[in-house]
N, C-alpha and C positions, 0 to 999 in steps of 0.2 A: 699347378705349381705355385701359384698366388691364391690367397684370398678362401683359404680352407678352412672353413669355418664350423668349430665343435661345437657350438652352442646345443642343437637335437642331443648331444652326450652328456652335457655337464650337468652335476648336480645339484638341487635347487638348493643346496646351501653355500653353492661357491659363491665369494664375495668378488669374483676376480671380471671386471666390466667388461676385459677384451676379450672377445673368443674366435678373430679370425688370424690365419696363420700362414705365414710365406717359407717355402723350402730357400734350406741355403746351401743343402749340401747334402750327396749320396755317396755311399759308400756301395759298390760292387764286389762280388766276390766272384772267381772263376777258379774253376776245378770241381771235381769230383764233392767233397765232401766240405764238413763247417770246419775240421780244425786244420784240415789243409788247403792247398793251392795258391791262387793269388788273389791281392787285394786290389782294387783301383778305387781311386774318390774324384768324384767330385765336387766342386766347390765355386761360391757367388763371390767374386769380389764387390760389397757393397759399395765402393767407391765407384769406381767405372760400372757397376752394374751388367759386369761380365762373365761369364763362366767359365772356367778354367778344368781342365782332368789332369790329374793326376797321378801318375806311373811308375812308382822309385822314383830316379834323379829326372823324369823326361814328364815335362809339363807343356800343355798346349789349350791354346784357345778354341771353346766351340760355342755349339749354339745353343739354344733353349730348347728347340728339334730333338740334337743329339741327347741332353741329356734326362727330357721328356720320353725317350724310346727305349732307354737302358737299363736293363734287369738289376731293379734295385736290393740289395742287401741291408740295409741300414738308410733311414730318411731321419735328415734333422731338421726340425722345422723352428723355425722365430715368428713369436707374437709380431701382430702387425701394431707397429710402433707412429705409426702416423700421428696422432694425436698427443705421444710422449713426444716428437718434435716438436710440433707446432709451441707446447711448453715449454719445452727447452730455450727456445729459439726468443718467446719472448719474456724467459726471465734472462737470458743473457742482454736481452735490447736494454729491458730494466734494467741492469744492473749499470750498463752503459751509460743510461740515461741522468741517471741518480747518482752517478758519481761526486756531483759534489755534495748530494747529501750524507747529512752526519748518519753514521752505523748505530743507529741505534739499538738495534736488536739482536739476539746470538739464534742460533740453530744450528743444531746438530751436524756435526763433519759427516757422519755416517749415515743419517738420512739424505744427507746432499747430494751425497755419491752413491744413492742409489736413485736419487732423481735422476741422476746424470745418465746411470746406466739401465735402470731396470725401467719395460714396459708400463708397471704398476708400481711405483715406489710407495706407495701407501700413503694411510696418514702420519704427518708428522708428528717427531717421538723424540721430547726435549728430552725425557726423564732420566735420560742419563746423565743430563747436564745439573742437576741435580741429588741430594742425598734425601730420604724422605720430603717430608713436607717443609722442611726450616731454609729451603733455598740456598743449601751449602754447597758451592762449587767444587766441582773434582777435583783430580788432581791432574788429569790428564790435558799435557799442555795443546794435543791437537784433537779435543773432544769437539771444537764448535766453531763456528764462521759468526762475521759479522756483516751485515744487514742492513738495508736501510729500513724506514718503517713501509715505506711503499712496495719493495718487493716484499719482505715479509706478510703484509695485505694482501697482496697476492696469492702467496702460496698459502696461507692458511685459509683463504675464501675459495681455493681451486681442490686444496686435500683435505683443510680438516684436518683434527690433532689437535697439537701444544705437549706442555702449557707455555704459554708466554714468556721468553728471559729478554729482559733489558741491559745493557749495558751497568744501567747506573745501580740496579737490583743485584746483579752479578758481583759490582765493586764492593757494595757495602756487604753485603754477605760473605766476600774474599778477607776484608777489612777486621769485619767480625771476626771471623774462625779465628786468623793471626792474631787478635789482641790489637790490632791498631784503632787507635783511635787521632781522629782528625788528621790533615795531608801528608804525602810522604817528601821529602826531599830529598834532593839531589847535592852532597857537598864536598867538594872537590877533594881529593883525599893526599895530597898537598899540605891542605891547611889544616885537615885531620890530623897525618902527621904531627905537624907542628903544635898544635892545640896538647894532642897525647905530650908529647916532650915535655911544654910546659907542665902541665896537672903533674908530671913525674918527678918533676924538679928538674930534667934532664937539662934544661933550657931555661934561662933567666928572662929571657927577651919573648912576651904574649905574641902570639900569631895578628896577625894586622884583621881587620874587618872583612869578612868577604859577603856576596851576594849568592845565597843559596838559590836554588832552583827548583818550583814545588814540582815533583815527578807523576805524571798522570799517564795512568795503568792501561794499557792496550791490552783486555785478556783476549785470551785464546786467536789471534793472527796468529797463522798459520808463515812459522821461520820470525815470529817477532818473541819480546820477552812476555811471557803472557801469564806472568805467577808473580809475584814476587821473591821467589829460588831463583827462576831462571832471570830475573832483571837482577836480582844482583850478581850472578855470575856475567850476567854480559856486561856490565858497567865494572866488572873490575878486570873482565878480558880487558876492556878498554884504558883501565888502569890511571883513570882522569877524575872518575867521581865517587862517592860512597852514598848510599841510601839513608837515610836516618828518617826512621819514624815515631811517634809517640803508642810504647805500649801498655796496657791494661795491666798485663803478667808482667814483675819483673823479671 
């Protein structure tokens, strides 16, 4: 039931390191023939590391015994995952640890969740975080997570891949594409208003001096504004500031 291991089978060009394998669940068939009679399963709750049968609506706990002896129809087996914990376990510690360091680095949402879930999540795979070779940022606002440089040292010395996205490589490349050039700021749109008026003539009286606020780009947080589309929709949900930047293109 544990520790079944195909390596004698596998082909010498699989790339895959893990080849021992633990059941987590059988399927029973009873009756006469395959396309009729009844079905029963059983199943490993990996939490409790218990085993459960199941009957239609009548479910019950047994043993490793029971389900060791019983005419199986159907065997599903899981890579033994021991080693994807141990992983797991200490880049969550990393990431714990490092919290007050700055995120300097992006990688991939889609490789991360397969670190999180697959045996073998492979080497990691920025390239979608980019368009060829010119380092142009997607579009997609939940393509990538951000990093400190320590866990990123980690997992790129543990799997291997790339290539390397920084923060600050991601911004000026973001910055590019749009036509911005030097900072963006944050200006209350109040005094926006008020500025519009006058330029219109609407209004005799200049808007008073304000203190803008230079706005600095958090990409790709995941639930944050992480483009500058979706920052200025959320700053005008908020209905407090306006973005203004200096662009290239009029």
């Amino acid at each position: 039931m544990e520790g079944l291991d195909i390596k004698p089978y596998v082909h010498e060009d699989c790339q895959g390191g893990i080849t021992k394998y633990n059941l987590i669940s059988v399927i029973c068939h009873h009756g006469a023939s395959g396309s009729g009679g009844h079905y029963t399963c059983y199943a490993l709750n990996s939490d409790s590391n218990q085993w459960y049968h199941y009957d239609d609506s009548c479910v019950t706990k047994v043993s490793k015994q029971t389900v060791n002896s019983s005419q199986a129809y159907v065997l599903f087996y899981l890579k033994d995952s021991a080693k994807s914990i141990r992983w797991r376990k200490r880049f969550h510690n990393m990431e714990q640890a490092t919290m007050s360091e700055a995120k300097t680095h992006l990688i991939s949402s889609h490789w991360i969740n397969k670190f999180l879930t697959f045996s073998e999540p492979g080497p990691i795979d920025n390239r979608e975080l980019v368009e060829g070779n010119n380092w142009i940022p997607t579009d997609d606002d939940n393509s990538c997570e951000r990093i400190s440089a320590s866990v990123w040292n980690f997992l790129v010395s543990t799997f291997k891949g790339g290539p390397p996205v920084t923060v600050e490589n991601y911004l000026a490349a973001m910055n590019a594409r749009n036509g911005i050039v030097g900072p963006t700021y944050a200006v209350p749109v109040a005094w926006l208003n008020q500025w519009e008026a006058y330029k219109k003539g609407l209004s005799s009286e200049p808007p008073r001096p304000h203190r803008h606020v230079e706005y600095r780009q958090r990409p790709c947080l995941r639930g944050d504004a992480s483009s500058m589309g979706n920052a200025r929709r959320l700053l005008r949900r908020r209905s407090s500031y306006h973005l203004e930047g200096r662009h290239t293109n009029p």
